[in-house]
C-alpha positions, 0 to 999 in steps of 0.5 A: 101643769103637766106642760111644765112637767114635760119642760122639766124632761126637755129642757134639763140639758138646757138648765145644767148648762144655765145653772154652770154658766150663770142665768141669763135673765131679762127685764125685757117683756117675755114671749107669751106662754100658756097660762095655767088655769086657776078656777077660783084664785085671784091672787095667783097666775102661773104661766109656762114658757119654754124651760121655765114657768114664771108664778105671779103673786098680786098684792094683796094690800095694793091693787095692781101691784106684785107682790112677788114673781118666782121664776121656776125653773127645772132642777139641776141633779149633778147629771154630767154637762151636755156635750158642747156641738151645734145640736146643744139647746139653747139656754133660756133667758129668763125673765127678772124674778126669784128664781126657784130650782123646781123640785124643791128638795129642802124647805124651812117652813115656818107655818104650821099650816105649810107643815100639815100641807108638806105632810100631807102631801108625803113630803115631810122629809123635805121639811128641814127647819121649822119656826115657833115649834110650840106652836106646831100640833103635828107628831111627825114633826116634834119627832124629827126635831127630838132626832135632829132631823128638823131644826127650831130655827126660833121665833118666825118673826126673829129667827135664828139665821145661822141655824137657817144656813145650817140645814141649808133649805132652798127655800123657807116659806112664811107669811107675809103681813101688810106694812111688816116692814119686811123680813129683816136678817132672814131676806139678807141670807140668800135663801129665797123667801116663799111668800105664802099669801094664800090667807089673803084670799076672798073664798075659801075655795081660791086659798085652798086652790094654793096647795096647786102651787105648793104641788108644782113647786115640790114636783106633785102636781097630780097629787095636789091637783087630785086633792084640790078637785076632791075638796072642791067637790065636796065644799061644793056639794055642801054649799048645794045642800045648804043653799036648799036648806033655805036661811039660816041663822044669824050668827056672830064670830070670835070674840074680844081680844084684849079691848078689841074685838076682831070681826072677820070681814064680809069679804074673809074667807071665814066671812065667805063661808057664813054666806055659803053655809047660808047664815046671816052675817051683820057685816056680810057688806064689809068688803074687808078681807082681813079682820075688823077691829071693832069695840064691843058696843058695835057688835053689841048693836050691830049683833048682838041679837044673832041667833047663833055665837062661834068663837076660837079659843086656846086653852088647855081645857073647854070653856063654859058660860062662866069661864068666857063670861069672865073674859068680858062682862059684857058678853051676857047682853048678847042673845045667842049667850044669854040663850045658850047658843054658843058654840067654841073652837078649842084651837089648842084641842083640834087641828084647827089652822092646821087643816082648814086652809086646804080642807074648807070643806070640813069647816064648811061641814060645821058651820052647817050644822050650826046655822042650820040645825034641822038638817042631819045626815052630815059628819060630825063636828070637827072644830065647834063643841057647844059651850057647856053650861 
């Protein structure tokens, strides 16, 4: 990434005259360029040519399919037009694509996960709109909007376009979902749409590598470049430990959802982590990535003897036995409830979504702990209380 850096310094005479002239874009195949290195991603590819980079995300949904193709280029910051001569750069033609102005300097993020990321990067102050605020646990933001400094542009699935256009972002990032039939009035405003596919991964690891791409785009490439070497080395550190510690427990995930009850997939990221934290997961073989919609006598049968039950929950108070025994009557046939051995997630109580995206090391931290009781020494948990009795 520090290529592109330097494309940035180079080539910003070449890209005020771009942005004055029009861009020259091409549907004819590019040069190849020098690709960026992603140690775990599989959905993400960036590669820099001269003067621009151009980042490829894959679909997640459709093998062998783009999602999306962003075409980076440097940002024009009102310095004076270069003067015309012979000696002037040439203006790069740039391939079809999204084209993003590099350092982004104001973003609609409609993610609370996004949100926490930009924060923690120091970048809160380019975050000028947000989606379902209520749904945001960070004080930073709640207080800008209070000073109007960060509009609620509503509902993330129904957003209020015309506050959109009011704070003017350069881009908004959100998260896209299979078969959503798109984005409806937000992709018709001209505001260049950041496809946050990072959830979609297969490891935890490759969708915390994201914050890469987040870096580049908002012209912190060292910073989340540090930060990612600093997670990997701890998740990393962790998988080693658990891995000596032999077998762990078995174990079953979340919970029912009105009849349904959503499973992660062995190939999930939460499916991922069972095996790294070396639990015993009875749908470790699905190569699902997202969730598998089960009844609950398939988890009863399938699962029903795990050693060990970690669900999610949103409420204003912790649960106990009785409490999710009234979610489902069921519950009390399966052993790791009958025996006490459930642990939950209070979602509305800990910074849950917020930080494991890009912090799957702490997540990785609790789920040892659990699957392996006998080991200590490791920090205490974070997300996952044992249910009171």
């Amino acid at each position: 990434m520090k290529h592109l850096k330097y494309s940035l310094l180079l080539y910003s005479c070449a890209t005020v005259a771009l942005l004055s002239c029009g861009r020259q874009t091409s549907s004819e195949p590019q040069t190849a360029g020098d690709s960026l290195a992603f140690k775990y991603s599989t959905l993400l590819s960036i590669t820099e040519h001269d003067g621009y980079a151009v980042a490829d995300i894959q679909n997640p949904w459709k093998p062998g399919k783009l999602l999306h193709r962003y075409v980076l280029v440097p940002r024009h910051h009102g310095d004076r037009l270069p003067d015309s001569g012979q000696n002037q750069e040439p203006v790069p033609v740039i391939p079809d694509g999204t084209v993003i102005e590099v350092p982004i300097q104001r973003a609609a993020v409609f993610t609370t996960v996004h949100c926490a990321l930009l924060t923690g990067f120091g970048l809160g102050d380019r975050i000028v709109g947000v989606a379902d605020s209520k749904y945001i646990k960070i004080p930073y933001i709640h207080e800008q909007i209070e000073k109007g400094r960060i509009v609620d542009c509503g509902n993330g699935l129904n957003p209020v376009v015309e506050k959109i256009m009011d704070v003017k972002p350069d881009v908004i990032m959100l998260s896209p979902f299979e078969n959503s039939g798109g984005y409806g009035k937000t992709e018709e405003i001209g505001i260049p749409l950041i496809e946050c596919a990072e959830y979609m991964e297969t490891s935890p690891l490759a969708r915390a590598e994201w914050m890469r791409f987040y870096g580049l785009l908002f012209g912190v490439s060292e910073k989340a470049d540090s930060l990612f070497h600093v997670v990997d080395s701890s998740y990393t550190a962790l998988k080693r430990r658990a891995a000596e510690a032999g077998e762990g427990c078995s174990v079953i995930i979340d919970k029912v959802v009105g009849s349904v009850w959503y499973m992660p997939g062995g190939h999930s990221t939460i499916g991922q982590m069972v095996k790294d934290a070396g639990g015993r997961y009875p749908w470790a073989a699905d190569t699902q990535s997202g969730s598998l919609a089960l009844p609950f006598e398939t988890v009863l049968e399938r699962g029903g003897d795990s050693d060990v039950w970690m669900l999610r929950y949103s409420s204003d108070h912790e649960w106990d036995y009785r409490e999710l025994l009234s979610g489902h009557r069921g519950y009390n046939h399966l052993k790791a409830f009958r025996e006490k051995n459930v642990y939950g997630c209070n979602v509305e109580q800990s910074l849950f979504y917020e930080e494991t995206p890009f912090h799957p090391d702490y997540l990785l931290n609790d789920f040892i702990q659990i699957l392996h009781p006998d080991i200590i020494g490791l920090p205490s948990l974070r997300y996952y209380k044992k249910l009171k009795e």
